[in-house]
C-alpha positions in Angstrom: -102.9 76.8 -178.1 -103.1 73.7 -175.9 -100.1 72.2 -174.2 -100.0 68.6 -175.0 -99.2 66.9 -171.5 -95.1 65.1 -171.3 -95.0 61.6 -170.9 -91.4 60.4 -169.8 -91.4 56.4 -170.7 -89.4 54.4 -167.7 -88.3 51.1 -168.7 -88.9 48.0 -166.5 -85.3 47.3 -165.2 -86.5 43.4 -164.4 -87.0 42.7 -168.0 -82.9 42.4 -168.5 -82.7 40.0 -165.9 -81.4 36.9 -167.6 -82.2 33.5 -165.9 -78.0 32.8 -165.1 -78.4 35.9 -163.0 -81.5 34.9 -160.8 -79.3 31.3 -160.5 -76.1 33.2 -159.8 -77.8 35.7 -157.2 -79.5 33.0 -155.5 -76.2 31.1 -155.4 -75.0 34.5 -154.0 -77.6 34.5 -151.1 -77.3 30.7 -149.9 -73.5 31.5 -149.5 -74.0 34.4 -147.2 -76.5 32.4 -145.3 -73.9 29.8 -145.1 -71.3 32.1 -143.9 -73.7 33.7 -141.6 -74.9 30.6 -140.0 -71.5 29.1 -139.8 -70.3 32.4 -137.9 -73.5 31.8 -135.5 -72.3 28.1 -134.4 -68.5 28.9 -134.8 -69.5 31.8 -132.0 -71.5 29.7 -129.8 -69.1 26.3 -129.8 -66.6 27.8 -127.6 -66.1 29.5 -123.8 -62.9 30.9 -121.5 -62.0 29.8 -118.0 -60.6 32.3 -115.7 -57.4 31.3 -113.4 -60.4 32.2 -110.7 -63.7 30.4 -112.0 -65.0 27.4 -112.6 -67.6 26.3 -115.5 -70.6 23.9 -115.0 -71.5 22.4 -118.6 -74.9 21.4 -119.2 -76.1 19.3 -122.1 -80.0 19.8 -122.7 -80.4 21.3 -119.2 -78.6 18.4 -117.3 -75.2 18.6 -115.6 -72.6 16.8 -117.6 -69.2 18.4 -116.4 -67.6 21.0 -114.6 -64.1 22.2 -116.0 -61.7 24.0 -113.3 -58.9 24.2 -115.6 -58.5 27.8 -117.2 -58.2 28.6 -121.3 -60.4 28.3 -124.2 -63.2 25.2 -124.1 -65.1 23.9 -126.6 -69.0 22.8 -126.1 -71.6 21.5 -128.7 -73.3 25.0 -130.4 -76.5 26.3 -130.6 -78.1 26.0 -127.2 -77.4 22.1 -127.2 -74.5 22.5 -124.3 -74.8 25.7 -121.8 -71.8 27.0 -119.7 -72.7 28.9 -116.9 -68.9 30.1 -114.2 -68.9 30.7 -111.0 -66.0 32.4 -108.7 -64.7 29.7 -106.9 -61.1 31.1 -105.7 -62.1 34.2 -104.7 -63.6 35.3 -100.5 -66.6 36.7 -100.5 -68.3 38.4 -98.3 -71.6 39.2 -96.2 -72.5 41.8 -93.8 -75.3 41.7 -91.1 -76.1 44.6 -89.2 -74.5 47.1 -92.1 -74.2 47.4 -95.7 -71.1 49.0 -97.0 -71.4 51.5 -99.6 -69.5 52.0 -103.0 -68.6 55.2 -101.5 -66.6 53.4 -98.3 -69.9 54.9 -96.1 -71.8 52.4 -94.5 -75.6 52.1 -93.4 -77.0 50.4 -90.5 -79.7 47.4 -90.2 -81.1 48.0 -86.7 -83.4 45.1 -87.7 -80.5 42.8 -88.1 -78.2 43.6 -85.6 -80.5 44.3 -82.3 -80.9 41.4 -80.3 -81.4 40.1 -76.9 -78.9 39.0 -74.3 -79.3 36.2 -71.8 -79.3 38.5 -69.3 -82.3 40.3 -71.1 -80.4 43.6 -72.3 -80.6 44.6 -75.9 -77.3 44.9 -77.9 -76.8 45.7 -81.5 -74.0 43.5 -82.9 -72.5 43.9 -86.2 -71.2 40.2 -88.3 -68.9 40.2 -91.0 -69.0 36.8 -92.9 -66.6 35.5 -95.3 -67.1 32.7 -97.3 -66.6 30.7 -100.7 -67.9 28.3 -103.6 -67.1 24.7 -102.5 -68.9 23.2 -104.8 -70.3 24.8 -108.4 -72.7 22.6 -109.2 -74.6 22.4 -105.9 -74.4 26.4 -105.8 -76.1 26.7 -109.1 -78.3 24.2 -108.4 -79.3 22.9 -105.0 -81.2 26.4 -104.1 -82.2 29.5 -106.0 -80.7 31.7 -103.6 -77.6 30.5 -102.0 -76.0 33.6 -100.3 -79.6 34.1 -98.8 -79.8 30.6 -97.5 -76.6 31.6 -96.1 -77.1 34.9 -93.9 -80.3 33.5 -93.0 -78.6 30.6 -91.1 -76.1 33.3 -89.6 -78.1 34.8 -88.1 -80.5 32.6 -86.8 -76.9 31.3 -85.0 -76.2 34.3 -84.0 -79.3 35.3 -82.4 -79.0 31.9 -80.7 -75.8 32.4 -79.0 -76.0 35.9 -78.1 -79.2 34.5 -76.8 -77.0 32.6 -74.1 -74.5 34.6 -73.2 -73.9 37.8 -70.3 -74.4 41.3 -72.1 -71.0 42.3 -70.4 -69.4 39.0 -72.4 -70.8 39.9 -75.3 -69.4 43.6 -75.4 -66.0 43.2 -73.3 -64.3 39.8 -72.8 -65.8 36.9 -74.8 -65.9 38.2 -78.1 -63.8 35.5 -79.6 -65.9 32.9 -77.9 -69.0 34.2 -79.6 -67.3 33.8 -83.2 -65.7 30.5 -82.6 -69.4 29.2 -81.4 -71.3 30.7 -84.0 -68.9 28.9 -87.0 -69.0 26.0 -86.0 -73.1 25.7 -85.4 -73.3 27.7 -89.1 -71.0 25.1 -90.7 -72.5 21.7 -89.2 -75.9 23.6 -90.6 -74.0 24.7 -94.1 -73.1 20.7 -93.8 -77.0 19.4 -93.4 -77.7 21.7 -96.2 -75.0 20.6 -99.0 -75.8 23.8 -101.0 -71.8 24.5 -102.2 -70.9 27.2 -99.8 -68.0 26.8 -97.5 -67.5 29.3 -94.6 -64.5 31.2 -94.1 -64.9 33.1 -91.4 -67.2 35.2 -89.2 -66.4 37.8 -86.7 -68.1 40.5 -85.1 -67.7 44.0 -86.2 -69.1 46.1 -83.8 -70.7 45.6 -80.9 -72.6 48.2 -78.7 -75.0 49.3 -76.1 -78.4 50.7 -77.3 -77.9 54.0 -75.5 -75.5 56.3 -74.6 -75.5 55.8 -70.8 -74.7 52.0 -71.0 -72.4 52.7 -73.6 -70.4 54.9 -71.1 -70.2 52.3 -68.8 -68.9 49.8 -70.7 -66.7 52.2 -72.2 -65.1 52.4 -68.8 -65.1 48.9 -68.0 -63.2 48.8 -71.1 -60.8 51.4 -69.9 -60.1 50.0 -66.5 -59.8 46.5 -68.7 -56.9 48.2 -70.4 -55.5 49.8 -67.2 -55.4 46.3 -65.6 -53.4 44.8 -69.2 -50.9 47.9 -68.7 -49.9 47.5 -65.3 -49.9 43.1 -66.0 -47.5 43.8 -69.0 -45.4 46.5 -66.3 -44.8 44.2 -63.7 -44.2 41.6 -66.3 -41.6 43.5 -67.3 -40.5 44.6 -64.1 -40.3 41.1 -63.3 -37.9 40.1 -66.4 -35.4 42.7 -65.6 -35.0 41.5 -62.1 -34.7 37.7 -62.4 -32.0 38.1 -64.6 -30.1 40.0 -61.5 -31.3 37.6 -58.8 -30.2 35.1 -60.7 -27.0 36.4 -60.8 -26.4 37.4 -57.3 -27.8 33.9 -56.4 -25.1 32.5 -59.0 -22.4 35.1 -57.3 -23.6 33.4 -53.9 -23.1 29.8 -54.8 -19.8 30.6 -56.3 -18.4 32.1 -52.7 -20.4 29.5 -51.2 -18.7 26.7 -53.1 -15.1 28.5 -52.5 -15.4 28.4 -48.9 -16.4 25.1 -49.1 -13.8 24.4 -50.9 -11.2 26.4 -48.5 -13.3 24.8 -45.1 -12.0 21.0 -46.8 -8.6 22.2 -47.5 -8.2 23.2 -44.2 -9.7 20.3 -43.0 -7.4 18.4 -44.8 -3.9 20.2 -43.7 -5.2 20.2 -40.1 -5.8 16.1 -40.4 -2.4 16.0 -42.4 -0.8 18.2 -39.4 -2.4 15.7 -36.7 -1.4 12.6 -38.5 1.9 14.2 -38.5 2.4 14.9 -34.8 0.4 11.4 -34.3 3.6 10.1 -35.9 6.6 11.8 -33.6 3.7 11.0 -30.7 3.6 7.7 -31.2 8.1 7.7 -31.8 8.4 9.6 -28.6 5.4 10.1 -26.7 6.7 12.4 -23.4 8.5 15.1 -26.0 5.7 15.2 -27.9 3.1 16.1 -25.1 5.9 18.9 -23.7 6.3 20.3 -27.1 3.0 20.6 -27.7 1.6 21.6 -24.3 4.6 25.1 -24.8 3.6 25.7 -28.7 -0.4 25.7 -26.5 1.2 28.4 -24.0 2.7 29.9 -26.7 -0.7 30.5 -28.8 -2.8 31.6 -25.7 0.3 33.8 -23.8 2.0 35.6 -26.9 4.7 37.8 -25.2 4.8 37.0 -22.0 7.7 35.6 -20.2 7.0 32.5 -18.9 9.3 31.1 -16.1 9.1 26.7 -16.1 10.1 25.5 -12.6 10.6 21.7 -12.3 10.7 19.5 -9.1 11.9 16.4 -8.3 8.3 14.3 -9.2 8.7 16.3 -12.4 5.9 18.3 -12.1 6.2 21.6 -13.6 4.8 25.0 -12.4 4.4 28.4 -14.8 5.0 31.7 -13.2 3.9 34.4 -15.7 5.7 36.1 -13.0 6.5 39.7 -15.5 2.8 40.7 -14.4 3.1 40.8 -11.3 5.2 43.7 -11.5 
């Protein structure tokens, strides 16, 4: 006997949808399109500052403000104002000659840092350049690539003063020099060019021979450099513990000095003060004066020795040391 084939009847679930339901479900949909879109321009209609950035706000592709205060910012939504921040108060940095890697390891740019002296000798001279945003605007917008701009005009500098200057300066002794002259040419250039950047600094890394043998020999020009420093800052010091007793023998010196000064005018003055004295009984009694002082003379010049005065009748008087004669 045949099977007769099962037929299971599925009824259409759309047919129970009432017309309030289709109004209530598309009243559903336009509010979740509502919330949707009003999460999209709530999202887009505000921005942060950092304590370290600045914003440039454009308005249809045109710079209308730049907002250096940090906190929360608003700005007209969906695409109509655009914030783009830049690191203003923060150094950066460029090296020529080297890249450093995230490891602390570094690789070197022969290309960049081998140049030509003015006395025709190669050198390969490492520059480390520090610099910042001046101005956010021009730096977004005066020049597509800004930092390049930047180490291009380095070393185009650099090449030009190393260019001028002794390969023994530009190893040893004018080091400094070099830097000083190279900042100032990069930042009258930096100045013609007005794209943001301010520089900071630039200084030379490393500097070096391009082979071992010359290397050596600056290397000991270097060494006899410092040799000459050590024995400069020796007799410097030499030099500051001996004034100090110089000065005071030469101050012990001017104090006798000025004492016997002192004790030559004091004499000076008791001897005048003696003479003005006997000038005095000289001029009271002028013959007793002249005896007295001609036998305090003998005195002096014969102590000890017996003196015999014989007077004759002119008054002339005669001395006889006559004790050694026997």
């Amino acid at each position: 006997m045949e099977k007769k084939p099962h037929y299971t009847v599925v009824e259409n679930p759309f047919k129970k949808i009432t017309p309030e339901q289709i109004k209530r479900f598309k009243l559903v949909l336009w509010i979740a399109l509502f919330v949707v879109l009003a999460i999209l321009i709530g999202s887009t209609c505000w921005y942060t500052v950092e304590e370290k950035e600045s914003a440039v706000v454009t308005t249809f592709g045109k710079v209308t403000s730049v907002v250096e205060e940090a906190g929360m910012h608003f700005k007209a939504p969906l695409g109509i104002q655009q914030v783009r921040k830049v690191n203003v108060n923060v150094i950066q940095k460029v090296e020529i000659g080297f890249t450093t890697q995230k490891d602390g390891t570094t690789v070197s740019h022969d290309d960049e840092s081998k140049m030509i002296t003015g006395d025709f000798n190669i050198v390969n001279v490492d520059f480390f350049v520090e610099y910042r945003i001046a101005n956010p605007e021009k730096y977004l917008y005066s020049s597509l690539q800004p930092e390049k701009i930047l180490k291009n005009l380095v070393q185009s500098q650099i090449r030009t003063v190393v260019g001028s200057y002794q390969v023994d300066d530009v190893l040893t002794t004018k080091k400094s020099q070099i830097q000083g002259e190279i900042k100032d040419l990069v930042v009258d250039e930096l100045t013609a060019y007005d794209i943001g950047i301010s520089l900071e600094s630039i200084k030379i890394q490393d500097a070096e021979a391009p082979t071992d043998a010359v290397a050596q020999a600056f290397k000991a020009v270097e060494t006899a450099k410092q040799g000459k420093e050590t024995s400069i800052n020796e007799a410097e010091a030499y030099k500051n513990a001996e004034i100090p007793k110089a000065e005071a023998q030469a101050d012990q010196l001017l104090q006798n000095a000025q004492f016997l000064k002192q004790n030559r005018i004091n004499e000076a003055k008791e001897r005048i003060a003696m003479f003005e004295a006997m000038y005095g009984e000289y001029q009271l009694n002028p013959t007793i004066t002249k005896k007295r002082m001609y036998y305090e003379m003998v005195e002096e010049i014969l102590p000890g020795v017996k003196i015999f005065i014989m007077t004759n009748e002119n008054g002339t008087q005669n001395l006889l040391p006559l004790e050694s004669f026997k």
